[in-house]
VEXGUTOR-166937 format. One line per 3 residues: their letters; for each residue z, x, y of N, C-alpha, C. Coordinates in steps of 0.1 Angstrom, whole numbers, plus 5000, padded with zeros to 4 digits. Layout:
residues N
a> Z:X:Y:Z:X:Y:Z:X:Y  ...
This chain:
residues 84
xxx> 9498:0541:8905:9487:0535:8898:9475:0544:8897  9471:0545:8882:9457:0554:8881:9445:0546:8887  9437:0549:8893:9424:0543:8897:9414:0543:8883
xxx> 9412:0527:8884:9403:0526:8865:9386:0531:8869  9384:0538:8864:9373:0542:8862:9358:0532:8864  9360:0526:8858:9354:0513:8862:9359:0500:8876
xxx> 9343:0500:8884:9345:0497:8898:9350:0482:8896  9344:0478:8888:9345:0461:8882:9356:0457:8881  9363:0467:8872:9373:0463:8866:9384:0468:8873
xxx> 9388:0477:8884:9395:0479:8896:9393:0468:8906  9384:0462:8910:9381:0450:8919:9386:0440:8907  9382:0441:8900:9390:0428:8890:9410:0423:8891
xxx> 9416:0442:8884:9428:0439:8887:9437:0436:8899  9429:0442:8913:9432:0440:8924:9432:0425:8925  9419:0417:8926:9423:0404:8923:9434:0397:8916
xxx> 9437:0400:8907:9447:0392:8895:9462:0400:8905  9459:0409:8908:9471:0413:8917:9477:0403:8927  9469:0403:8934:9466:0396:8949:9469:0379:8944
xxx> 9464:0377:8937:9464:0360:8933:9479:0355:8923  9477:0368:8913:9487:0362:8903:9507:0376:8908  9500:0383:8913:9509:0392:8913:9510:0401:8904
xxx> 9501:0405:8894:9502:0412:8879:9503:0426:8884  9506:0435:8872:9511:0450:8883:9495:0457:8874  9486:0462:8888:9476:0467:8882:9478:0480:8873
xxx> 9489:0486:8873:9492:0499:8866:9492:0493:8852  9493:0484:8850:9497:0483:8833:9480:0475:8829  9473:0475:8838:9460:0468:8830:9453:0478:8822
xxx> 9445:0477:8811:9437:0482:8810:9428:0471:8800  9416:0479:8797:9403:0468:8793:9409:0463:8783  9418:0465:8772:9426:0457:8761:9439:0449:8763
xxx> 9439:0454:8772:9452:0447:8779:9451:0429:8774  9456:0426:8767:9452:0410:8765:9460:0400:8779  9450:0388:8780:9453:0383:8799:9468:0375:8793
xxx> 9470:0370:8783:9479:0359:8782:9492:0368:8776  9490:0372:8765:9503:0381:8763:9506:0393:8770  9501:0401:8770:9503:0412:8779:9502:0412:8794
xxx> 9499:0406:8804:9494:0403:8811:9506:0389:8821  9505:0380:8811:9515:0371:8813:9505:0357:8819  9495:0360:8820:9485:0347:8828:9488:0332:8816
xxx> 9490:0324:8821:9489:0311:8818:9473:0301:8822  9473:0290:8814:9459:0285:8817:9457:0281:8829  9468:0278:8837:9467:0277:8852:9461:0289:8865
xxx> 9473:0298:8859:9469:0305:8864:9454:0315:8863  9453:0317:8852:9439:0320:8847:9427:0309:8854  9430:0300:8857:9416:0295:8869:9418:0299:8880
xxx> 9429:0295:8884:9434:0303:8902:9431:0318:8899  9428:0324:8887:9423:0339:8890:9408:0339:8888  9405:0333:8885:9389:0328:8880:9383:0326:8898
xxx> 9389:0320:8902:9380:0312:8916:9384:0324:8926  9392:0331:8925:9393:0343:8932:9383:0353:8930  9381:0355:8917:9371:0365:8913:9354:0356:8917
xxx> 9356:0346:8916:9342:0339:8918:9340:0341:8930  9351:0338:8940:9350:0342:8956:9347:0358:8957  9353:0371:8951:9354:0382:8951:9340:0389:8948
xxx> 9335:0384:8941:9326:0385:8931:9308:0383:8933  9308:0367:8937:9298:0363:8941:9290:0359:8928  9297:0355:8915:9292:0343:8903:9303:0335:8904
xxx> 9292:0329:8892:9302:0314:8885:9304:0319:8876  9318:0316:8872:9324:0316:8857:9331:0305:8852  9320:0300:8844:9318:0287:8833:9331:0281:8828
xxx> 9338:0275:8828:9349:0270:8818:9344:0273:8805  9337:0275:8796:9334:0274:8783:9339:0292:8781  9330:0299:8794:9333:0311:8789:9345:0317:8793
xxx> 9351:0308:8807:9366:0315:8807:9375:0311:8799  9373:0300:8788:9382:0297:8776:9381:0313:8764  9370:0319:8770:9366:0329:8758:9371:0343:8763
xxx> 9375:0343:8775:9382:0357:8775:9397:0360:8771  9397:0370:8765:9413:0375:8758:9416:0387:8760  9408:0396:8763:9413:0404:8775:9404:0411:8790
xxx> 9411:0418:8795:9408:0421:8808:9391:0427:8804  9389:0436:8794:9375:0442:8790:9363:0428:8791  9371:0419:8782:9360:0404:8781:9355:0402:8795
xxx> 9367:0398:8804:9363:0399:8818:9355:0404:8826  9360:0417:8822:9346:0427:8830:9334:0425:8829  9335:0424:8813:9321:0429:8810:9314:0412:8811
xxx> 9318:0400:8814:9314:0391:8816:9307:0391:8832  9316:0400:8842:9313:0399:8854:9300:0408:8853  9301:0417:8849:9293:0430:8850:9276:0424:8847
xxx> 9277:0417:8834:9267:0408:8828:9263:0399:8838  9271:0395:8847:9266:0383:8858:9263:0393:8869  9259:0404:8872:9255:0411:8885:9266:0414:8890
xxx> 9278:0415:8884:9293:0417:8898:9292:0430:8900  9294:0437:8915:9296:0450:8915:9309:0451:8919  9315:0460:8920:9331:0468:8920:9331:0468:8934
């Protein structure tokens, strides 16, 4: 696995690792979470509350309906203060 350049978004895939099992080698910021990715709407909150634990924000139902890929994610955390 390459280490992503971005701290966020390394502490992000780690999470979805850890929670959903996803192989962080194949993420990257376009990676889309549902097709590529394989996340379902369940699972996508069980990765949500991990990252809100991991993280230290809230992330809104309205805006985790709006992420479609892993980049939306970041840059959603990044925007709420999340560090890597």
């Amino acid at each position: 696995m390459q280490p992503a350049a971005d701290p966020v978004q390394a502490a992000l895939a780690e999470v979805l690792h850890r929670t959903l099992g996803a192989d962080p080698a194949g993420m990257a910021r376009s990676s889309r979470l549902r097709e590529d990715l394989g996340i379902n709407s369940l699972s996508l909150i069980d990765a949500a509350c991990a990252a809100e634990s991991r993280f230290g924000v809230r992330i809104p139902d309205d805006d985790l309906e709006g992420f479609v890929t892993l980049g939306d994610a970041v840059d959603f955390l990044r925007a709420a203060g999340a560090k890597g």
